[in-house]
N, C-alpha and C positions, 0 to 999 in steps of 0.2 A: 504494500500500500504506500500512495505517497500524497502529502499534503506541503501547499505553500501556506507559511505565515508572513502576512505583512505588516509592522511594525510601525508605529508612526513615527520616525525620524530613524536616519543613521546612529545617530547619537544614542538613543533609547537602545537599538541595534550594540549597538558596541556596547553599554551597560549591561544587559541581558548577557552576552554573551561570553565575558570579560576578558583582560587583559589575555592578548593572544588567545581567544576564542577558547578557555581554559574550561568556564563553565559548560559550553558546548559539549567538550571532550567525559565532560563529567555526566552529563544526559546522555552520549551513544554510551557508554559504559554502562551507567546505572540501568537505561531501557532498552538497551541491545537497539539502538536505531543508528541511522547514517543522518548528520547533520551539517546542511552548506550553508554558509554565511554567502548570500549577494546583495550588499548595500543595505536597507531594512528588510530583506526578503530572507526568510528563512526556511530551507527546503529539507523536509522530514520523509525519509522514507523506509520499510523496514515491515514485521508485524502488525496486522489492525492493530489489535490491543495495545501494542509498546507503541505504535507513533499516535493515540489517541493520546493518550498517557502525556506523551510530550509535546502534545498540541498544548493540554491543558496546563501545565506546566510552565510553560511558554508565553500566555495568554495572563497566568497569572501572574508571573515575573513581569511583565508589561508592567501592569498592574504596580508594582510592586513599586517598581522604580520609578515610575508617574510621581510615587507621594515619597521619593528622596532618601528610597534601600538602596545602598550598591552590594547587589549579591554578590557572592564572592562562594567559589568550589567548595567549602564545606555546607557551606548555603544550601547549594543545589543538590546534596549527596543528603541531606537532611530533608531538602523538602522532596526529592524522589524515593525516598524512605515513606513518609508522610502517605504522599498520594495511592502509592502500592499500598498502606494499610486500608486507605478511606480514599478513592478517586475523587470524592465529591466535599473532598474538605478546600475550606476556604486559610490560603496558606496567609493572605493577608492577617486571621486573628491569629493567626502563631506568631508569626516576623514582625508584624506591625504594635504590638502590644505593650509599648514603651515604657520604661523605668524611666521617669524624668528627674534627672538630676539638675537641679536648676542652677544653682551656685557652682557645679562641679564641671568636671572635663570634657563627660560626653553622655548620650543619650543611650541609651544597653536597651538591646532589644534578646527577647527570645530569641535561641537557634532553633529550636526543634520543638515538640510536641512535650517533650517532657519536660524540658523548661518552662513552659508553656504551664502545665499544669502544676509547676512548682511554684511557679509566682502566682496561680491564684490558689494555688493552697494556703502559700504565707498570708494571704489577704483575705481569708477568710476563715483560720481558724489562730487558734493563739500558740499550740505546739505543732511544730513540723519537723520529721523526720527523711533526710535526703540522702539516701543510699545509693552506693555506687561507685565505679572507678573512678582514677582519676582522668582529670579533664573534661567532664562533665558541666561544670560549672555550679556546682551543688556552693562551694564556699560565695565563690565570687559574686552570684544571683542575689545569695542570703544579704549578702555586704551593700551591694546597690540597694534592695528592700529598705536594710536597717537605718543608710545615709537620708532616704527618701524620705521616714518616716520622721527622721531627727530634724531634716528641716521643713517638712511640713506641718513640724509640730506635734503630730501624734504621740510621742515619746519626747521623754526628755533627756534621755543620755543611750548611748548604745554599750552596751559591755562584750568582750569578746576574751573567748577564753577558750584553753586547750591543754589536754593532759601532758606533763612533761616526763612523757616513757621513754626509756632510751631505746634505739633503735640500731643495736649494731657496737654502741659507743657508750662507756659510761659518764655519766655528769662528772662526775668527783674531777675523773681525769681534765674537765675545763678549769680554765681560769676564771678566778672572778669572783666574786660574792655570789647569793642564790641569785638575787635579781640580773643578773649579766650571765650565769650560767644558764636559767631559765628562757632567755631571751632571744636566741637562737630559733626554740621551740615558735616564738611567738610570730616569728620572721614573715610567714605567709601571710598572717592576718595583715600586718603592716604595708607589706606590697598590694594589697588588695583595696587597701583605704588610700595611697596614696596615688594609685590608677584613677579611682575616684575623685580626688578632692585637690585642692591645693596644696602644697603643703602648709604654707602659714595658716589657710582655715585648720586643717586638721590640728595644728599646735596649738592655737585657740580653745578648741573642742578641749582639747586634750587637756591644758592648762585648764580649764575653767570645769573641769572632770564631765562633758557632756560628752568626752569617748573613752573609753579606759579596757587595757588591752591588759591581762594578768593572767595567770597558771589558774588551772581549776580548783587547786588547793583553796585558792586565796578565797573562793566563796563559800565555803564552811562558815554558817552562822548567819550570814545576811540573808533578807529579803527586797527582793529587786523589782519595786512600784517602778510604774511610767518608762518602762526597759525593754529594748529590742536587742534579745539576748542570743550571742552564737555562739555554742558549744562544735568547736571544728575536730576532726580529728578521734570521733568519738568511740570510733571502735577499741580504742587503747583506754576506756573507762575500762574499770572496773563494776559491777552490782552496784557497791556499797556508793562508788562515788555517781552514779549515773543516776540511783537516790537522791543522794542529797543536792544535785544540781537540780533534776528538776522540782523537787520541792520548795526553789528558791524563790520559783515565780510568785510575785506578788498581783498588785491591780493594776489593770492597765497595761499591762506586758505581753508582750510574744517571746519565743524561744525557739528558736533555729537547731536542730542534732543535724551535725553532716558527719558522714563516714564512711569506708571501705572496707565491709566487711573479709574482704579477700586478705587485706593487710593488717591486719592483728599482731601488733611486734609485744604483746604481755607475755612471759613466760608459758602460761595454759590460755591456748587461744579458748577454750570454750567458757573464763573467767569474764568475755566480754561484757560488758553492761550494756553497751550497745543492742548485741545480739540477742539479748535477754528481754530488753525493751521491746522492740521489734514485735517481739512475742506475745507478750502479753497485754501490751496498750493499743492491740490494733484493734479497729471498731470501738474508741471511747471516743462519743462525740467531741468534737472541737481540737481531737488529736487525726492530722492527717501524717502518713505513710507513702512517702514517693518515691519508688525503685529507677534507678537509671539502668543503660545497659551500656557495654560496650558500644554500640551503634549509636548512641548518644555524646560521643567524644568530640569536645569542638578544637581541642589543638590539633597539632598538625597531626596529616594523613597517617604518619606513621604507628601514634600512640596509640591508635586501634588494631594495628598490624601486632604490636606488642605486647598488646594485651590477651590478643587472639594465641599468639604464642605460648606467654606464659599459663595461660588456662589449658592448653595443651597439653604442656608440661607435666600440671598438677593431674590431670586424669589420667596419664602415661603413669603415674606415680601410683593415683591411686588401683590401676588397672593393675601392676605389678606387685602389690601390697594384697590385691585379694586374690592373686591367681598364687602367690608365694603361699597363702594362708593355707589354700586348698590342695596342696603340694603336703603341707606337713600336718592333715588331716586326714591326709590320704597313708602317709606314713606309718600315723598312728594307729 
């Protein structure tokens, strides 16, 4: 089958398709079709099915960039995911669904569907828990939310906080005091806020305590009113501390868990609090549960190539641990 698209301007053309017709490359890929760039004409040819797909696709990225998206190759690898689940979904309320940062650096839109549903979980329940690998955007989405809320007023201070588990490395062996050996751990939160914000606003914030970045220890005993709270990193809780954090919520608060349950660096990965929560808090109202998946990855192409590996890996592992078991069963 073959269909022409015609596009209202070259320009529009050249944003749809991107830099060296990159996007393009990324549609015959995702929808097995053949796609020619002439001027705003775009010629689909290939399976019914897959060049309807990227009619639509197409038509909607139009769309898209009319109201000042520039799609860009994980874009299109995300919204051709999208449409193979749902043909009939409108990609505009996923990509268009803006975190307005108004004071800050830039405007964060949803990548995918699952971002999608994670920023309106934040916005309509007060715990949310965001699972999944990394590169997802599970921290970074929570961070644009909490900024949004602190200068809209909704809240009055953001807290961000994260277990300091070693991973590999012991603390002792750092230099420093706890605050400066701690502080390492805290390093992402900080890149995260400063992507966002100015820096002199943030040291503002920070000075006048309406952003405050500390270990999870440090919230043992408080309760945190008028607080958009991120607990990152959470799969390295423990029970007992995954307790007492979120018992910390006060009135007027939300509270963010983001984690990787694949990456448990505790001694006994099954001491998670994380994974324990998960469990037991799912279906209490006002508590949502939003799984990512590898195909949800928004850094580069590769990190889903590596993840897809190492999961390999671990089944390879686990496939050789029960077939070893049934060896010396059989012995028996």
């Amino acid at each position: 089958m073959q269909e022409k698209i015609e596009l209202e301007s070259n320009e529009i053309a050249r944003a749809v398709t991107g830099e060296q017709g990159v996007n393009l490359k990324a549609i015959e890929e995702g929808l097995d079709v053949e796609c020619h760039l002439f001027g705003n004409e775009i010629n689909l040819s290939g399976d019914e099915i897959a060049v309807s797909l990227a009619k639509k696709l197409i038509v909607q990225l139009e769309g898209l960039v009319k109201e000042g998206m520039q799609p860009y190759e994980p874009d299109i690898r995300q919204a051709i995911r999208i449409l193979k689940e749902d043909p009939d979904r409108n990609l505009r309320r996923v990509f268009l669904d803006s975190l307005s940062i108004k004071s800050g650096r830039r405007t964060i839109y949803p990548k995918n569907l699952s971002q999608k549903l994670y920023i309106d979980a934040i916005r309509n329940n007060d715990i949310v828990f965001g699972i999944g690998p990394a590169g997802t955007g599970k921290t970074y989405l929570a961070m644009a939310m909490a900024i949004s809320a602190i200068l809209s007023g909704e809240v009055q201070r953001i807290i961000l906080t994260r277990p300091a588990v070693e991973a590999g490395e012991r603390l002792g062996f750092l230099p420093g005091d706890l605050a400066e050996k701690v502080n390492p751990y805290l390093r992402p939160l900080y890149d995260a806020l400063y992507d966002m914000l100015p820096f002199d606003k943030i040291t503002r914030l920070t000075e006048h305590g309406a952003i405050e970045v500390a270990p999870l220890a440090f919230m043992r005993g408080r309760t945190l009113n008028e607080a958009f709270i991120i607990l990152d990193e959470a799969q390295n809780t423990t029970s007992e501390q995954m307790k007492m954090f979120l018992t910390r919520l006060g009135y007027s608060s939300k509270a963010v868990i983001t984690g990787d349950i694949t990456q448990i660096d505790l001694p006994q990965k099954g001491q998670s609090g994380l994974v324990q929560a998960i469990k037991i808090l799912d279906g209490i109202e006002g508590i949502k549960i939003i799984h990512f998946s590898k195909f949800d990855v928004v850094r580069h192409r590769l990190v889903m190539e590596i993840i897809r590996a190492y999961e390999a890996l671990e089944k390879n592992k686990v496939g050789e641990t029960e077939t070893g078991e049934e060896g010396r069963e059989k012995e028996e």
